[in-house]
NUVO-733734 format. One record per atom (N, C-alpha, C): x, y, z. Coordinates in steps of 0.05 Angstrom, whole numbers, plus 32768, in hexadecimal, padded with zeros to 4 digits. Example, Ala and Ser with C-alpha at 12.3 -4.5 7.8 and 13.67 -1.06 7.14 Angstrom:
81087F8E809C 80F67FA6809C 81087FBE809C 81017FD3808E 81117FEB808F 81028001809D 
//
This chain:
881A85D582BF 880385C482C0 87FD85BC82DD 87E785C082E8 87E085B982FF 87DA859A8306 87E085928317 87DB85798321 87C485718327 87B785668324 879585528323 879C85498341 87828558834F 877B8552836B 876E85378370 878185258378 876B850A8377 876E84FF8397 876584F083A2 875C84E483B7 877384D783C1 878484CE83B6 879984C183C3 87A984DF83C9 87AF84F083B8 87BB851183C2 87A7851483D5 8796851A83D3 878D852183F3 878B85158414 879184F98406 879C84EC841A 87AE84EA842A 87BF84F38419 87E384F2841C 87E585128429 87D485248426 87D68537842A 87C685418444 87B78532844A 87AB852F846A 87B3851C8478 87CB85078470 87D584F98484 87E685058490 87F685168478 8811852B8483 880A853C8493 87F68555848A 87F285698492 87DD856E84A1 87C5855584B2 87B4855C84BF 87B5857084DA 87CE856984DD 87D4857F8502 87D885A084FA 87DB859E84DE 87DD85BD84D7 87B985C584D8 87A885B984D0 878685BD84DB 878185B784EC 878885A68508 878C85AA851D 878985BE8533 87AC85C68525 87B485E78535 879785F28524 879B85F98512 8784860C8505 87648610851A 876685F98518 874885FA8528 874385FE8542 875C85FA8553 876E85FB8578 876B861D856C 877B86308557 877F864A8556 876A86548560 8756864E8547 873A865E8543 8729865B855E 872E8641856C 8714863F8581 871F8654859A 874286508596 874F866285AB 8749868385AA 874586838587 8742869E8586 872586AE8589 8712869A8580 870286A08587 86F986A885A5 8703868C85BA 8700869C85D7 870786AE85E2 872286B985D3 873286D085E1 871C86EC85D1 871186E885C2 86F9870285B4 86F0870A85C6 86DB86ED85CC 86BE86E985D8 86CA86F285F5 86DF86E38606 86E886F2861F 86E987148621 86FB8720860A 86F9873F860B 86E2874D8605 86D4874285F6 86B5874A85EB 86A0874D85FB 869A8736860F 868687298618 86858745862C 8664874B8631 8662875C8647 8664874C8665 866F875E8676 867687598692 8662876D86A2 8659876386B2 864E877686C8 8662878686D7 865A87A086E1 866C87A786F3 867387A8870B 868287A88718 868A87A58733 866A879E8743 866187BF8741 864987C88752 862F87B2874B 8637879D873D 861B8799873C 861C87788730 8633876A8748 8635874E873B 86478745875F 8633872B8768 864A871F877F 864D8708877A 86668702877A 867686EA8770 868386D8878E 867686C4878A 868A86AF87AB 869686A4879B 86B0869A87A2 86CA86928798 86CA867687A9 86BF866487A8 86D0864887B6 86E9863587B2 86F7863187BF 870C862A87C0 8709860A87C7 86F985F887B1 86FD85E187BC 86EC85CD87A4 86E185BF87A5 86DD85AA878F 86C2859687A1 86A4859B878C 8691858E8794 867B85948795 867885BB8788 866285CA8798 864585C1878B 863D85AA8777 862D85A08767 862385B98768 860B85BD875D 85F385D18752 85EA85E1876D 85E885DB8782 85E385E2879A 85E8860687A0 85FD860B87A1 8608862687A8 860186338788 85FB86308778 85ED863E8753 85D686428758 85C88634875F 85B286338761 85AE8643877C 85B386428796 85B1864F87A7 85AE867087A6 85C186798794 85D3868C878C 85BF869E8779 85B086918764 85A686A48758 858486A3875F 8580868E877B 8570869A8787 856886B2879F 857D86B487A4 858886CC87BA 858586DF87A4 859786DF878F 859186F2877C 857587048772 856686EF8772 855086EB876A 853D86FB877F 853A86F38798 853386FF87A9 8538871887BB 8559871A87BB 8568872987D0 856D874287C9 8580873387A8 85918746879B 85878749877C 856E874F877A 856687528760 857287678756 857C877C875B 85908792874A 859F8788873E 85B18770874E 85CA87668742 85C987588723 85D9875A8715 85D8875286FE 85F087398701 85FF872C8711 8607870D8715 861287088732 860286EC873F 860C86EA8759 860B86C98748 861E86CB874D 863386AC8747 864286A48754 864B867E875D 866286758767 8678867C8751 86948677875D 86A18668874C 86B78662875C 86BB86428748 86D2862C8756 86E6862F8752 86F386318765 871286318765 871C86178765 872A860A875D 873185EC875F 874A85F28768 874E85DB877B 876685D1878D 877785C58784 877F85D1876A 879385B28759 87AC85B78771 87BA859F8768 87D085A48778 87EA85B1876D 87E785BA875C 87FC85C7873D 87F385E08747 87E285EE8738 87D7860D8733 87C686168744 87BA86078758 87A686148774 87AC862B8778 87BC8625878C 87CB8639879C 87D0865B8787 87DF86528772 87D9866A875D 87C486728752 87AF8668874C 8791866A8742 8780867E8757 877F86748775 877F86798786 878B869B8794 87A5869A8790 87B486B28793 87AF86C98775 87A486BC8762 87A286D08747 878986DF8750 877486CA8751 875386D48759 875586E98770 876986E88784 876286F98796 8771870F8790 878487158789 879087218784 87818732876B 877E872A875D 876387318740 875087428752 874787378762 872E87378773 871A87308764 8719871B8752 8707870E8748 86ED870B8758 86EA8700877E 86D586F88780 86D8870F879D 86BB870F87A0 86B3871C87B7 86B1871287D5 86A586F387D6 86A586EB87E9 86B886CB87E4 86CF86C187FC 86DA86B287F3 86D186978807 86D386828802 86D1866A8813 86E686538812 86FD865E8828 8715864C8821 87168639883C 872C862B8832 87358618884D 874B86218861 874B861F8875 875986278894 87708632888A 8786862D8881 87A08633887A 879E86468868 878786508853 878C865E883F 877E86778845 87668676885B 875486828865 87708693887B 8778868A8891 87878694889E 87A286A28896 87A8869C8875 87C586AB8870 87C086C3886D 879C86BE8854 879C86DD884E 878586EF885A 878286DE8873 876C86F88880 878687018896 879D86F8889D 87BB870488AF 87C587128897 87BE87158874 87C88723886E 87B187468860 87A7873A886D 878787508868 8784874F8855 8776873A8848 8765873E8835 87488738883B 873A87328851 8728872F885C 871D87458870 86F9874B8864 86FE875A8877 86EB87518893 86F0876388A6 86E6875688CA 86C6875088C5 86C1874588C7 86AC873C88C4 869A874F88E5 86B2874C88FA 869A8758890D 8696877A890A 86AD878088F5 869E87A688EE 868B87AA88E0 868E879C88C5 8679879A88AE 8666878E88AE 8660877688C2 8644876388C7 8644875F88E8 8645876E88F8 864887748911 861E87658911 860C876B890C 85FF87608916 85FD8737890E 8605873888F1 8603871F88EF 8619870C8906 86388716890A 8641870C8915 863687078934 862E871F8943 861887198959 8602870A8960 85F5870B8943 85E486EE8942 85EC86D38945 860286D3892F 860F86B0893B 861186AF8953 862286C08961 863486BD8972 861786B3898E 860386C38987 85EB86BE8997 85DD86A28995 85E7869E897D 85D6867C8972 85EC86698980 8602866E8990 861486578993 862C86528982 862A8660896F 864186658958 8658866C8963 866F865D8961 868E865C8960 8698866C894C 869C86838950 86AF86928941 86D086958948 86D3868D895C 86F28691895F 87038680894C 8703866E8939 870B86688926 8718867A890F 87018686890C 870286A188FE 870986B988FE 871B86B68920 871F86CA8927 873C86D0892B 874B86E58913 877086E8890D 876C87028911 878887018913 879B8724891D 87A9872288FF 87A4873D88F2 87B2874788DF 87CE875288EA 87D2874A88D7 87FA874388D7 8800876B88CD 87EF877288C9 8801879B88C9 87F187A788D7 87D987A588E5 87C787B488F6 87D087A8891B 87D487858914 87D18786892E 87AF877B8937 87A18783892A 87838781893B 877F876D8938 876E875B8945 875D87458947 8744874C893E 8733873A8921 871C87388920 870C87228914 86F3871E890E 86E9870C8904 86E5870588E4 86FB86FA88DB 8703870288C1 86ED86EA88AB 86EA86D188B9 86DD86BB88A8 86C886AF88BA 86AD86AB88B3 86A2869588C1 86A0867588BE 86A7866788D5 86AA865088D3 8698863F88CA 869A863488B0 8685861C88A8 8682860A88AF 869685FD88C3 868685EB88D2 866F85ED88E9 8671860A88E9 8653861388FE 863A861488F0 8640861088DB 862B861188C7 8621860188C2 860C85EF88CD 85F185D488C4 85EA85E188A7 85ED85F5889B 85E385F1887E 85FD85F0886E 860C85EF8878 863085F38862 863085D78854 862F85C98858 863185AE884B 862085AB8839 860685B1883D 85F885AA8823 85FB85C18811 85FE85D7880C 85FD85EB8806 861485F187F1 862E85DF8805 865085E887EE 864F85C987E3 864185B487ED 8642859D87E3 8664858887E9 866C859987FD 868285918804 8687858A882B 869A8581882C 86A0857C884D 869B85998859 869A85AA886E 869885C28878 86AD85C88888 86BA85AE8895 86C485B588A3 86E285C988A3 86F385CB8899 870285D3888F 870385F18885 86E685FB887F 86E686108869 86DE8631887C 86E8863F886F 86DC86628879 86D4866A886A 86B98684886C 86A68691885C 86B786B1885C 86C286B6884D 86C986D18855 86C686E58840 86C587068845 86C487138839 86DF871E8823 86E58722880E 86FB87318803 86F98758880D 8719875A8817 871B87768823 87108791880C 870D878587EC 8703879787DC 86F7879087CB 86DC878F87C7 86C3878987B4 86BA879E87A4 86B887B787AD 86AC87C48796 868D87C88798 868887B387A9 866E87AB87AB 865E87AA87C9 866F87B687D7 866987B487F9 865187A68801 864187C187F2 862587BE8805 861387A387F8 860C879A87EB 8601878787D8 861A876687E8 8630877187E9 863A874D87EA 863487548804 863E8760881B 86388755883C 8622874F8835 8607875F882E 85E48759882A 85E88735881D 85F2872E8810 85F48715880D 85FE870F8820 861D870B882A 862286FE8841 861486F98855 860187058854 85F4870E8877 85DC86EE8873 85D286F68857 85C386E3884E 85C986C5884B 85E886C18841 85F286AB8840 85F8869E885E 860486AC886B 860886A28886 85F786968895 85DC86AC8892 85C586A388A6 85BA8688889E 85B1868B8877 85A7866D886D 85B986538877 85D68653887A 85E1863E887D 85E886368895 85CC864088AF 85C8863C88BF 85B0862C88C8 85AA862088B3 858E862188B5 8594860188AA 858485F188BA 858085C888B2 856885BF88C0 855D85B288AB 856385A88895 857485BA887F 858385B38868 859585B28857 859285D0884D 859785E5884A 859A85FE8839 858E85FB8826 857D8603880E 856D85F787FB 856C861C87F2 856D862387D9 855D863D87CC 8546863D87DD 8531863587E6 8518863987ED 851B863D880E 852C8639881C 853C863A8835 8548865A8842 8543866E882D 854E868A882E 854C869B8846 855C86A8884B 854C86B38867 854286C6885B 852D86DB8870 851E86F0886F 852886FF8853 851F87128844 852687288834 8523873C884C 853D8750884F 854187638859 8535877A884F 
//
């Protein structure tokens, strides 16, 4: 004979057992993301530039910036996006070392110490081989690059691996953060050469420019 489901049983039976629907529902939402992550289409290498910041504040500024360059520069591309790296003081440093290592992003914007370990360990590339005219331009506007400027630790060479954002009158409004501290640099393998320097060249020049960097602020289309 079965037992008559009544209200006080179901009571007694969701006081006990509610964390078992809990997990249930933590499973399904987990499982569902891990689908939607394998499922979801990705652009490929050739046709997506990703800046990686390393720091906490970039409000809407650099998104918006981003898919207007897109919009204008890099209409082939199918995603030119930030994304934030946060500085916890736990998992940074590893979040940080995964993404590059991943090579998650194409162009990176770190601070002095993290900028200088891994452009002495080449993961950056010279900025004066690959953007030899942009770097000539700063350097013509009054631009301080010797900041930016390390010897790789297996070649030996000296080159211009990051540009300095504090030379930059548009860096501050633009990352929504202090400038001073930070480097613009390239990752040694993108996938994507020609399309990210074509951004860089673009990013550099805009965040030279004050009043404040603004989407509408773009330099020339090349």
């Amino acid at each position: 004979m079965k037992t008559p489901v009544t209200k006080k049983i179901l009571k007694d039976h969701f006081s006990y057992s509610w964390w078992k629907y809990g997990l249930l529902v933590i499973l399904a939402v987990f499982g569902w993301n891990l689908v939607y992550s394998m499922t979801r289409y990705t652009p490929p290498e050739e046709k997506k530039v990703i800046v990686g910041l390393y720091g906490v504040g970039t409000g809407y500024n650099l998104d918006d910036y981003m898919l207007e360059v897109q919009r204008i520069h890099l209409p082939e591309m199918e995603q030119v996006t930030p994304m934030d790296i946060v500085p916890d003081d736990t998992y940074g440093e590893m979040l940080l070392a995964t993404r590059m290592i991943a090579g998650e992003c194409d162009i990176y914007i770190l601070p002095t110490t993290h900028f200088q370990s891994w452009a002495a360990q080449g993961a950056c590339q010279p900025l004066d081989e690959v953007l030899p005219d942009l770097v000539a331009d700063l350097e013509a506007e009054g631009v301080s690059l010797s900041r930016g400027r390390r010897q790789n630790e297996d070649s030996g060479e000296k080159h211009v691996y990051g540009i300095p954002c504090r030379e930059l009158p548009g860096a501050q409004n633009l990352l929504w953060q202090d400038p001073t501290d930070l480097y613009v640099c390239v990752y040694h393998t993108t996938g994507n050469d020609e399309n990210v320097l074509k951004f860089m060249d673009v990013f550099i020049r805009d965040m030279l420019c004050e009043p404040p960097t603004t989407p509408t602020d773009l330099a020339p289309a090349q």
